[in-house]
DRENGU-453524 format. One line per field, with one value per atom (N, C-alpha, C): chain; atom name; x, y, z. Coordinates in steps of 0.2 Angstrom, whole numbers. Last residue first. Layout:
% DRENGU-453524
chain: (A_...);
atom: (CA_...);
east: (X_...);
north: (Y_...);
up: (Z_...);
This chain:
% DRENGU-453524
chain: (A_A_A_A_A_A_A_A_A_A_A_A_A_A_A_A_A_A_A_A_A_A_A_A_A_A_A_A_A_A_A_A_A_A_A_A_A_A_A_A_A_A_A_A_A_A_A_A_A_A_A_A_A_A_A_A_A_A_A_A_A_A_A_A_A_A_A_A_A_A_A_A_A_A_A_A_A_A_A_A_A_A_A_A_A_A_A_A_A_A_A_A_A_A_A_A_A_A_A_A_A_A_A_A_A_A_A_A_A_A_A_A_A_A_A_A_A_A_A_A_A_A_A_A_A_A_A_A_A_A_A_A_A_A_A_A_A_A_A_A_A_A_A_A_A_A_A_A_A_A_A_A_A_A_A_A_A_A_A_A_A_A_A_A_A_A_A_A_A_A_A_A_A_A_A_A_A_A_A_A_A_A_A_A_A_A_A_A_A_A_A_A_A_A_A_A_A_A_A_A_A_A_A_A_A_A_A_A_A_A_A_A_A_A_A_A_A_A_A_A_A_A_A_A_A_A_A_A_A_A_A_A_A_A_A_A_A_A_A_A_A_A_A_A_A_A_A_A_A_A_A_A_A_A_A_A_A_A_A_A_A_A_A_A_A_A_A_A_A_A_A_A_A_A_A_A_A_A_A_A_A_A_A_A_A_A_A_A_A_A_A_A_A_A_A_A_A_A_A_A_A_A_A_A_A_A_A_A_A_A_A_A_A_A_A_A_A_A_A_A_A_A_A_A_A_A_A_A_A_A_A_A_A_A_A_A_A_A_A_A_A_A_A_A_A_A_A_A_A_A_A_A_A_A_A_A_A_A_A_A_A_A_A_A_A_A_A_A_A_A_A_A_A_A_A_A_A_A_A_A_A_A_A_A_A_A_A_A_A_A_A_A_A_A_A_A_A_A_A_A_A_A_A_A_A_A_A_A_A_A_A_A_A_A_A_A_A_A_A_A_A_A_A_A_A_A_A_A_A_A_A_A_A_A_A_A_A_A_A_A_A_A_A_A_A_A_A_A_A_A_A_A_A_A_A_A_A_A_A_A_A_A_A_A_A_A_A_A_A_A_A_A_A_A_A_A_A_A_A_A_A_A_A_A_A_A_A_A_A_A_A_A_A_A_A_A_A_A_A_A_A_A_A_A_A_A_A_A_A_A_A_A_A_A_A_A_A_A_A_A_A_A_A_A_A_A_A_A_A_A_A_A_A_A_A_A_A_A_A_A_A_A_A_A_A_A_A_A_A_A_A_A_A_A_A_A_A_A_A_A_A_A_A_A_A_A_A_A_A_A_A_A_A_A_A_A_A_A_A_A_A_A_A_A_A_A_A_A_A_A_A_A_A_A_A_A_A_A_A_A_A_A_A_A_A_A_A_A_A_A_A_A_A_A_A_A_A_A_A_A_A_A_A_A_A_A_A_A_A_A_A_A_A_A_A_A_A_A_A_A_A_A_A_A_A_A_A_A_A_A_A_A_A_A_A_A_A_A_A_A_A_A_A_A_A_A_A_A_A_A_A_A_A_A_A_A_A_A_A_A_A_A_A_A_A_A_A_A_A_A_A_A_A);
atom: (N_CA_C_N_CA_C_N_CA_C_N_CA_C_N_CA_C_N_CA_C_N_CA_C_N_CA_C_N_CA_C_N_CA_C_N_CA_C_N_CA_C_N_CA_C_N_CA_C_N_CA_C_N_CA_C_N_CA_C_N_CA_C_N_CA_C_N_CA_C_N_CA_C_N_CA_C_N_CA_C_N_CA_C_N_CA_C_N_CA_C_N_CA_C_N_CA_C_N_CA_C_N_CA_C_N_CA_C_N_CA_C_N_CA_C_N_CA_C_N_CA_C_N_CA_C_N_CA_C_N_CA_C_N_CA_C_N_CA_C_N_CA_C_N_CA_C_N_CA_C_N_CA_C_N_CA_C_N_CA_C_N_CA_C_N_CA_C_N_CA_C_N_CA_C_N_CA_C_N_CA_C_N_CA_C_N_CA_C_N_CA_C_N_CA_C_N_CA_C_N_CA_C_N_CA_C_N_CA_C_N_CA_C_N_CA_C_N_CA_C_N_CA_C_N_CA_C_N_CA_C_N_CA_C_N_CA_C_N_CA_C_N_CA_C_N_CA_C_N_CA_C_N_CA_C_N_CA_C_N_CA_C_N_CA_C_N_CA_C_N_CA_C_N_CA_C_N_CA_C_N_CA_C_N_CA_C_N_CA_C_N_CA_C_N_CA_C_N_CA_C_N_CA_C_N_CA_C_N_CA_C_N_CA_C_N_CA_C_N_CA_C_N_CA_C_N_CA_C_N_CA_C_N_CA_C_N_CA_C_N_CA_C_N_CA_C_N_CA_C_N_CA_C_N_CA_C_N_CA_C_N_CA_C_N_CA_C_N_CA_C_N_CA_C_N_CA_C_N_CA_C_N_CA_C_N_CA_C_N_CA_C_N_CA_C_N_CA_C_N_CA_C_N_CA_C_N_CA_C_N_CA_C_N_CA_C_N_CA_C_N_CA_C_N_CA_C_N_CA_C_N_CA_C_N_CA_C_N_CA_C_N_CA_C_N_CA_C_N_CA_C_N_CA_C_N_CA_C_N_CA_C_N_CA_C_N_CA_C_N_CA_C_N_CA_C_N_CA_C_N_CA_C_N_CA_C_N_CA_C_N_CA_C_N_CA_C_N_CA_C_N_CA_C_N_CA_C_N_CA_C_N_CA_C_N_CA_C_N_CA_C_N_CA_C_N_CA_C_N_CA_C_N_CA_C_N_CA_C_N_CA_C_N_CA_C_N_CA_C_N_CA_C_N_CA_C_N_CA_C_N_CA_C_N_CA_C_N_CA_C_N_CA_C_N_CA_C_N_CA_C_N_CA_C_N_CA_C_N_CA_C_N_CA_C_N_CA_C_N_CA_C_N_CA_C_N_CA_C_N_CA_C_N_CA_C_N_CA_C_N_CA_C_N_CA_C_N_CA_C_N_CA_C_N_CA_C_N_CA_C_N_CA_C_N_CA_C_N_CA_C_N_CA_C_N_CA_C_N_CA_C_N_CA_C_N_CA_C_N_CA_C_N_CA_C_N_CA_C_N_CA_C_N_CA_C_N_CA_C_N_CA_C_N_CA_C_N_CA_C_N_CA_C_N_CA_C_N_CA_C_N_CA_C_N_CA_C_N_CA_C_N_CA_C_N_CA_C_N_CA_C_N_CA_C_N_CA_C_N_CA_C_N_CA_C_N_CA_C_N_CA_C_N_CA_C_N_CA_C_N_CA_C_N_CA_C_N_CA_C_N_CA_C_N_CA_C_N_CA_C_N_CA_C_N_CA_C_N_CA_C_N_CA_C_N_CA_C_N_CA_C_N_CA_C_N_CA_C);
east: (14_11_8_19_15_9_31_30_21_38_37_33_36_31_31_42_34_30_55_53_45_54_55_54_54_48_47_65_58_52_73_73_65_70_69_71_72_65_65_87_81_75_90_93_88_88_82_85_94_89_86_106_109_99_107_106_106_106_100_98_119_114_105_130_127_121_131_133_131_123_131_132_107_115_119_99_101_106_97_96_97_103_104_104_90_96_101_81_80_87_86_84_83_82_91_89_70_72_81_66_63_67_70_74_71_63_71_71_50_49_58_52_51_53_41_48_46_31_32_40_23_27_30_15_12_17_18_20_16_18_12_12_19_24_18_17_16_17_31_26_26_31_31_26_40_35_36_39_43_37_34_39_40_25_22_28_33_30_26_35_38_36_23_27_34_15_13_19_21_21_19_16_24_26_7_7_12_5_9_9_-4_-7_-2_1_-5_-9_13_8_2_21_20_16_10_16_16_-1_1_7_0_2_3_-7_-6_-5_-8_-1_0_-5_-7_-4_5_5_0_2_3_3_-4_0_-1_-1_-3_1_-8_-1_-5_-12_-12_-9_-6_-6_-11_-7_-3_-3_-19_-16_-11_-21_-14_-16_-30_-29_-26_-31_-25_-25_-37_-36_-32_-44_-41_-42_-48_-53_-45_-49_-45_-48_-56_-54_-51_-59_-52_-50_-71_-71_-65_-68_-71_-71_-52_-59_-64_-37_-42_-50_-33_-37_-39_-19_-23_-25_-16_-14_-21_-7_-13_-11_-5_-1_-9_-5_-8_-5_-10_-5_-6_-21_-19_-15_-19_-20_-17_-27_-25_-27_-22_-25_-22_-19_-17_-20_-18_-21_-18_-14_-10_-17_-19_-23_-21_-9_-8_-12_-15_-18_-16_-8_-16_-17_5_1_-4_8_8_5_4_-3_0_14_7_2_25_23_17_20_21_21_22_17_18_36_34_25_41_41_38_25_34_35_14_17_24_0_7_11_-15_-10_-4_-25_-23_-17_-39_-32_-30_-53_-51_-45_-60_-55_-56_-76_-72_-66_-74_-72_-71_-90_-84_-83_-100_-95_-90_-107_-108_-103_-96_-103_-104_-84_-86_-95_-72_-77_-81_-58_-60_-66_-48_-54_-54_-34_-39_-44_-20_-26_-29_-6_-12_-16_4_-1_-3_18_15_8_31_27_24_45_43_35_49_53_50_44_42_43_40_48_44_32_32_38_38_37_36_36_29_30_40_39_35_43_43_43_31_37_36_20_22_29_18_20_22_21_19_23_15_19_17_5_5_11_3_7_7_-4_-7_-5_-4_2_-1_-13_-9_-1_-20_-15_-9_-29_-32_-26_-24_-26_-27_-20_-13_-16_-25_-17_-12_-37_-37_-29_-38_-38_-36_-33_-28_-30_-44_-38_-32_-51_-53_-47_-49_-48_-49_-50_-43_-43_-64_-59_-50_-67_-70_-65_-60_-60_-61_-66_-59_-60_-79_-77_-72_-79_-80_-79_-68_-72_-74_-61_-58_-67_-56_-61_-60_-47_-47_-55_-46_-49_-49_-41_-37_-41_-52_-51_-44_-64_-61_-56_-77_-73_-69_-83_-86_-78_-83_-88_-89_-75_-78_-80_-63_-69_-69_-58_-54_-63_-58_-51_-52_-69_-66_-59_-60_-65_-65_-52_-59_-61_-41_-42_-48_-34_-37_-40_-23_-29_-28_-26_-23_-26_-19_-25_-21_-6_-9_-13_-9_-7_-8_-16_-6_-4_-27_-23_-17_-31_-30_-28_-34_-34_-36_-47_-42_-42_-45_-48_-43_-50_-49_-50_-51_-55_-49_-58_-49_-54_-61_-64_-57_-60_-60_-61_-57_-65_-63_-48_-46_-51_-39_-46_-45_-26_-30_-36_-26_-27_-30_-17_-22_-23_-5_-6_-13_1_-5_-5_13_13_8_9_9_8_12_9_8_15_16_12_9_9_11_2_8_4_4_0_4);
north: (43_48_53_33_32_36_36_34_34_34_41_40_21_26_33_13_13_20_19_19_18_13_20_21_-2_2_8_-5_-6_-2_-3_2_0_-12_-5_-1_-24_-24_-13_-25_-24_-20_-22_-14_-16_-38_-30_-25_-43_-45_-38_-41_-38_-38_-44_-38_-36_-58_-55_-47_-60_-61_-57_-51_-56_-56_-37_-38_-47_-28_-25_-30_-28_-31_-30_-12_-18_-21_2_-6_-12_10_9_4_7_5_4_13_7_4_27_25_16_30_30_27_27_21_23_37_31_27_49_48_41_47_46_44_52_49_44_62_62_55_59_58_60_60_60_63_49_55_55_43_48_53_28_32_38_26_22_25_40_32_31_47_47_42_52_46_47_65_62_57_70_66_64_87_81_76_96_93_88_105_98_93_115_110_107_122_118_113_122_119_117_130_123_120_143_138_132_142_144_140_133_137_137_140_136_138_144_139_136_154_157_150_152_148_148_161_158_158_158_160_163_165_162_164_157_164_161_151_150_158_158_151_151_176_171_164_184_182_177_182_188_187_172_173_178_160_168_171_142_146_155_129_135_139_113_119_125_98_100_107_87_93_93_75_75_85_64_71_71_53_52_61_64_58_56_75_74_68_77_74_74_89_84_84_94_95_89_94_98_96_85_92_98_75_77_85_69_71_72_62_68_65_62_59_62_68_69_65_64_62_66_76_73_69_87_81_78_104_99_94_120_116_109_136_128_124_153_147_140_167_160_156_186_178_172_202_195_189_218_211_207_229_226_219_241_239_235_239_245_245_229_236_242_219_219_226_223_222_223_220_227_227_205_212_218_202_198_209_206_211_209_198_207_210_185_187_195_188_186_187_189_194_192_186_183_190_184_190_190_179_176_187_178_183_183_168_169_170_162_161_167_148_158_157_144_145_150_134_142_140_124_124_132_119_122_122_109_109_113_114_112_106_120_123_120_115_115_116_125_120_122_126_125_122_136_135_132_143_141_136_142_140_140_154_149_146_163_163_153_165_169_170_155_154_162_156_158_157_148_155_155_133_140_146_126_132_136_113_120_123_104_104_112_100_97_100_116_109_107_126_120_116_137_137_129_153_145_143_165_162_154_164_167_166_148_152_156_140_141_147_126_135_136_122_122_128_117_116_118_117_122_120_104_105_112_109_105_107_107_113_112_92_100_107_84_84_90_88_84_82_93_96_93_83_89_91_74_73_81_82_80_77_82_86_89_71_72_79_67_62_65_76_76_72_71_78_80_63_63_69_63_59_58_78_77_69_78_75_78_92_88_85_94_94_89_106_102_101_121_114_108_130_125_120_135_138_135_119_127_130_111_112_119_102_109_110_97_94_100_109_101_102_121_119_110_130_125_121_142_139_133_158_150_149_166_164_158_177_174_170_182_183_177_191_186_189_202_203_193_207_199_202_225_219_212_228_227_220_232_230_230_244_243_237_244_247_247_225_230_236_216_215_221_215_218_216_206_206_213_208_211_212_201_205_205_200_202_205_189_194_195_187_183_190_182_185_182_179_184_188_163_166_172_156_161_164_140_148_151_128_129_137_116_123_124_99_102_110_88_93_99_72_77_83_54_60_65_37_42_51_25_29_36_10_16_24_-6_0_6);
up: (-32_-27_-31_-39_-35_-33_-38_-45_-44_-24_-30_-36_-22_-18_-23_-30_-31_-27_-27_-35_-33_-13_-15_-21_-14_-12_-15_-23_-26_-22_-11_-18_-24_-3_-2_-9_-12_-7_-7_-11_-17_-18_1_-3_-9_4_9_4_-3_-5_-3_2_-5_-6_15_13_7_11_15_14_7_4_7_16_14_8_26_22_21_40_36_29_37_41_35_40_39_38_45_49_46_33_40_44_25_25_29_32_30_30_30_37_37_18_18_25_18_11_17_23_26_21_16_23_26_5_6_10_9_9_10_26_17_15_39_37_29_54_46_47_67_64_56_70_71_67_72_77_76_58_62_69_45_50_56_30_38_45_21_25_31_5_14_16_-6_-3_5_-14_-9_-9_-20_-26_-20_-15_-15_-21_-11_-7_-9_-24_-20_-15_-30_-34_-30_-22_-21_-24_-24_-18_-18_-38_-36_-30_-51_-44_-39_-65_-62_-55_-77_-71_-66_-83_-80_-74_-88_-92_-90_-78_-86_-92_-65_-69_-75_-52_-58_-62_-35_-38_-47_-21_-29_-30_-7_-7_-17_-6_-9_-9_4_0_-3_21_15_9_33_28_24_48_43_40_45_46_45_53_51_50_53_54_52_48_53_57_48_48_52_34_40_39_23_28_33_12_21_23_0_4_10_-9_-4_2_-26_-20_-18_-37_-35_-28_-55_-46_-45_-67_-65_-56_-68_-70_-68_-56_-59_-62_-49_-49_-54_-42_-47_-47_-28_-29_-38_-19_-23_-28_0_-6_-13_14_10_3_27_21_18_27_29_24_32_30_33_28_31_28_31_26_31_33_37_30_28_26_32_27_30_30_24_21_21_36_31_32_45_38_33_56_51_44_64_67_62_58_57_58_60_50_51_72_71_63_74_76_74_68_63_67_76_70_65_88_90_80_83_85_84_82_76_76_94_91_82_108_103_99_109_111_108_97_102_102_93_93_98_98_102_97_84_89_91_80_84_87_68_70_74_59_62_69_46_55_56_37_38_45_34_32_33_50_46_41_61_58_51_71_68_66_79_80_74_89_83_83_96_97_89_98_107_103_89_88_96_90_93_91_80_84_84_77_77_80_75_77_77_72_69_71_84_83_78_83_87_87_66_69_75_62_65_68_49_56_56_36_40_47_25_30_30_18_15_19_28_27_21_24_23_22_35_30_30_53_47_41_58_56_53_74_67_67_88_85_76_97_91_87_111_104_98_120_118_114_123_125_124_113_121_125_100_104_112_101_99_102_104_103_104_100_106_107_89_93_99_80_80_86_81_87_84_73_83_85_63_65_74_58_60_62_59_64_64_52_55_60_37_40_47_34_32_36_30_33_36_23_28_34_11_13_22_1_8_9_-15_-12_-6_-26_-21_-15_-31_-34_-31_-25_-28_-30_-18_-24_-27_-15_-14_-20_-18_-20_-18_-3_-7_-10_8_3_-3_22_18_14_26_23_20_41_37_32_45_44_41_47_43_43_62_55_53_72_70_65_83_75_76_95_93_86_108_99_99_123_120_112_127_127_122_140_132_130_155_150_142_164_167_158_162_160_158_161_163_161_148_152_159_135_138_147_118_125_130_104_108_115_86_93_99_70_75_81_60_63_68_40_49_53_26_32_39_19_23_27_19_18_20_6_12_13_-3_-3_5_5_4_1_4_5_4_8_5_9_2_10_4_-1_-3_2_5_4_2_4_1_0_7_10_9_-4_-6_2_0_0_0);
């Protein structure tokens, strides 16, 4: 069975709502941001289309993993990963709950310095979007789309920039064409590797030399060719 994923950008939405808690004089209020984060059963502007059966289950243990626990740190701007940089982190997720087919999000504007210049953009009328970062496989579709399979969120990020921006040939999508140029497998433990790092990690484990090994270098190169060929 080919595990092999794809690290998924989404376009940003930028209806969300900014509020304001305040503490006391003596501090500066917490800013919080409000909106759609994350859509079902409905084709978005990448053309991709996330199920709700798929969606529902992964989205209750992000929470129950990540926000519950207050790990739910998002960056500004997308980086080429699966892992979150806290020194780029810029905001929280507190809250995710679902309305239907979409999840409104509400985060917690972090104090850090990366948080300090997301709210000094907001408060200067700069246009900043939440886009979602997530592993997934693409299904095509009907009429251009593509159905999203193995859902892996891993974040939210905020961002400036558009993730698709056209090229050329008016359909090349600049950010996706990097991060989705990798493959990654999601591993039984919960953690993702590119797909190499599991082929060069294979090889490592296996005995220094004989027939056995010449058999496993076969086994694992025929995996890694099927999973990229594959994906």
């Amino acid at each position: 069975m080919n595990n092999s994923l794809k690290l998924l950008i989404e376009e940003p939405v930028y209806e969300y709502d900014v509020l304001h808690e305040e503490k006391n004089t003596k501090e500066a209020s917490t800013m919080y941001i409000q909106g759609p984060y994350l859509m079902a059963e409905q084709k978005n502007k990448n053309g991709r289309i996330y199920t709700l059966n798929e969606m529902v289950p992964e989205v209750n243990r992000y929470i129950d993993e990540m926000v519950t626990q207050n790990r739910s740190l998002g960056e500004l701007n997308h980086p080429a990963s699966v892992e979150v940089d806290p020194e780029r982190s810029c905001h929280m997720i507190t809250e995710l709950k679902q309305d239907n087919n979409i999840y409104i999000g509400k985060s917690k504007i972090l104090s850090n310095p990366m948080g300090q210049l997301v709210r000094s953009l907001i408060m200067d009328g700069v246009r900043l979007g939440i886009s979602s970062r997530a592993l997934g496989k693409l299904t095509p579709g009907m009429a251009g789309t593509h159905q999203v399979q193995g859902f892996h969120l891993i974040c939210t990020d905020v961002v400036h920039d558009p993730s698709v921006n056209e090229g050329k040939n008016g359909t090349q999508a600049f950010v996706n064409g990097i991060l989705e140029s990798k493959d990654w497998i999601l591993q039984n433990d919960g953690t993702i590797c590119e797909a190499y790092d599991q082929f060069q990690s294979s090889l490592d484990s296996m005995p220094k030399n004989g027939l056995l090994r010449e058999e496993q270098i076969k086994n694992a190169v025929l995996q890694l060719i099927n999973t990229l060929k594959n994906s």
